[in-house]
N, C-alpha and C positions, 0 to 999 in steps of 0.2 A: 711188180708194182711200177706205173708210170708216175711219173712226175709231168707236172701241170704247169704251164709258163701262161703265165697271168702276167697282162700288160699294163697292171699298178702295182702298187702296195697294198696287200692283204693283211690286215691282222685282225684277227676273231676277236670279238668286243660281247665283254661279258658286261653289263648294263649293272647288275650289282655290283661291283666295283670301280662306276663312274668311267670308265674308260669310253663312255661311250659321246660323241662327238664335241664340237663344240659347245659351249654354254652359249645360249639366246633361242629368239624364235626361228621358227622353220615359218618360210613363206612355197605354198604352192602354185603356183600360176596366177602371180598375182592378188593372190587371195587372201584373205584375210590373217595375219600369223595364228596362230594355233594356240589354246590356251594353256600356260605352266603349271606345271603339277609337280612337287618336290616330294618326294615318298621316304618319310625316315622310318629304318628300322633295323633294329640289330641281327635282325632274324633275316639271312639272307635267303630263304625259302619263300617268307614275306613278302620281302622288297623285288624279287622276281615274278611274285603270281601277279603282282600290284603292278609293276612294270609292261607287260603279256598282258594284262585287262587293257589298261590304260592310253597304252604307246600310240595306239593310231587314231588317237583322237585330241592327242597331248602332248606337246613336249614338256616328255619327264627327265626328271635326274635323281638320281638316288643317292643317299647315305645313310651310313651306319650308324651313324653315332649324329646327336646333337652339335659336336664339335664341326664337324665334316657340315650338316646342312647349312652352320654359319657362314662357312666358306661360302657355298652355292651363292647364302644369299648378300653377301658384299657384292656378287659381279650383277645378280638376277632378281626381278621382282617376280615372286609366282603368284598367280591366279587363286593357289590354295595348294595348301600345305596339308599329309596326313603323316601322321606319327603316334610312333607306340608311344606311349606312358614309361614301360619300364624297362630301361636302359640302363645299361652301365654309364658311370658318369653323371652326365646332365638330364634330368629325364624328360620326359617331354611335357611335364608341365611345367617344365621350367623354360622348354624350348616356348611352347605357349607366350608367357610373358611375357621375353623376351621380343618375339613375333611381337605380342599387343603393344609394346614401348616402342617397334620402329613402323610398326603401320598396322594399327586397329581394323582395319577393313581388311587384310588380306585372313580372308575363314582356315580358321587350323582345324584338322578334323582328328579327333585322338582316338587312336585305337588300344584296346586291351585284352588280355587273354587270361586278365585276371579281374570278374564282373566283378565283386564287390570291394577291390581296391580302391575303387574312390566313387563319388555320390553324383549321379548324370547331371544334376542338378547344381553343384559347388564349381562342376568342372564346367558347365553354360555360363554359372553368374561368374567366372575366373573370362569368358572372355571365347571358350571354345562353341564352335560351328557347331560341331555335332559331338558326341562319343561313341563308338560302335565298340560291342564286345565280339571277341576272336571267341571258337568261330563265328564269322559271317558271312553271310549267302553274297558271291558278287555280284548279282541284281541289289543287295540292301545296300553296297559300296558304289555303287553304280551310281544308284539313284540322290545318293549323300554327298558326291563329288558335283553331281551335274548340278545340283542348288547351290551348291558352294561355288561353282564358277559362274554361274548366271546368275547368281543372287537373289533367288524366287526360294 
């Protein structure tokens, strides 16, 4: 086995556990910053396919828990927020509220993998973008984020 002399500091960054860079926008050549996308979910299979869809078109940041995305969002305002529903702890429609109490315009998109948990309809007039049931096709997640960041 060789060993590799790398002229920084490497360390493997696993995106579901936040280790991944700084918090803020990423600017590429001048260009426009990139739009935020915060992805809660306890299910770290989740928060990784959601991560892998999303990354090159977003700076994302991920957390586990409702606890965790409040952290993110003291330092960060995102463009739009998706989270599960049912979580240990705080769930996400309570993260929702919360959302609606510090800025009504930023779209929470809630996701579920239990359809008839709660009514599409109580959780729109509660204030959410959209609701998508797990499973969903990532063209349906696709299309639910980009309305939510462009606002059409």
């Amino acid at each position: 086995m060789c060993a590799l002399a790398v002229p920084f500091d490497f360390t493997p960054v696993d995106p579901c556990e936040n280790s991944y860079g700084a918090i803020g926008r990423v600017r590429y050549n001048d260009a426009a910053p990139m739009p935020t996308l915060l992805i809660v979910d306890d299910d770290a299979t989740v928060r990784g396919m959601l991560y892998d869809l999303f990354s090159d078109r977003y700076e994302c940041n991920t957390a586990s828990s409702a606890d965790e995305a409040f952290q993110y969002m003291e330092v960060e305002h995102y463009d739009a927020i998706i989270t599960d529903i049912a979580m240990p702890g705080i769930t996400g429609v309570e993260l929702l509220k919360r959302v609606q109490l510090r800025d009504e315009a930023t779209p929470v998109i809630l996701i579920s993998g239990k359809g008839s948990e709660h009514d599409n309809q109580s959780l729109l007039a509660l204030g959410a973008f959209a609701y998508v049931t797990k499973p969903f096709s990532l063209d349906e997640i696709e299309q639910v984020v980009e309305r939510a960041v462009t606002g059409k």
